[in-house]
N, C-alpha and C positions, 0 to 999 in steps of 0.2 A: 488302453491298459497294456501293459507292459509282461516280459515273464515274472519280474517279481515284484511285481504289484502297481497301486495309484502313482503315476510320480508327481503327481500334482499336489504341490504345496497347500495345507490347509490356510482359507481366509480366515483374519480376524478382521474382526467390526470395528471401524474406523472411528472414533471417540473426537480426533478433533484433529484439525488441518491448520494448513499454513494460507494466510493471503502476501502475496510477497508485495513488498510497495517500495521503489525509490524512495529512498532517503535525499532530500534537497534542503538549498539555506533561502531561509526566508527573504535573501536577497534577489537569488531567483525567481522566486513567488512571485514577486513586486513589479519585476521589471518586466514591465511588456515585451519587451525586443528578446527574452531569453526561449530556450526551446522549451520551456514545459510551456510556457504561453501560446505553443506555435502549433498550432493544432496538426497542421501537415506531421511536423517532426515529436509531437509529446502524444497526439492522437488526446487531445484534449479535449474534451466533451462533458456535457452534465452528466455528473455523478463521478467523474476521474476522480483519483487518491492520490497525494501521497505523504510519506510522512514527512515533520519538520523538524530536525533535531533540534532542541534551545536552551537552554542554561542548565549546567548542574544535571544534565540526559537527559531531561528531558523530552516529550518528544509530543508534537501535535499531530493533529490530521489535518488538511486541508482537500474540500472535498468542491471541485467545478461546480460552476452554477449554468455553464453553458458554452461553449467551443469558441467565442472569440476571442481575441487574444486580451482585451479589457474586460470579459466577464468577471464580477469579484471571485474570491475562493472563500468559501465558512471555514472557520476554522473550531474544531472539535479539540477540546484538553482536558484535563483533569491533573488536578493536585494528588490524587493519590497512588500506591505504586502497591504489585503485590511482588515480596521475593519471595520466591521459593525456600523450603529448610530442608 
């Protein structure tokens, strides 16, 4: 404590956070020989993310099924969008 008082910032309760995730082209995805495939350099393993951008903003998830560089990737989407007003 200080002479004139707490200087410590009051916390507020954290409601909702960021997951950050590369943004890649589903050409990437594909090609074996690229770095997200390359587990040394994307650190690619079951359960990796990242997002896909695709037509019109789209945007997918594709989520590793396992660290070698032919593992497939799932891909998660949805047709619907929320904006904000």
């Amino acid at each position: 404590m200080t002479l004139i008082g707490d200087s410590a910032p009051a916390q507020e309760e954290t409601v909702a956070s960021s997951l950050p995730m590369s943004v890649i082209t589903a050409a990437e995805l594909i090609d074996e020989d690229s770095y997200v495939n390359d587990s040394n350099k994307s650190g690619k393993k079951l359960g990796a993310m990242y997002f896909i951008e695709g037509t019109a903003g789209t945007m997918k998830i594709a989520v590793a099924s396992g660290g070698d560089k032919n593992d497939p990737w799932a891909l998660i989407s949805s047709d619907s969008s929320i904006t904000p007003a």
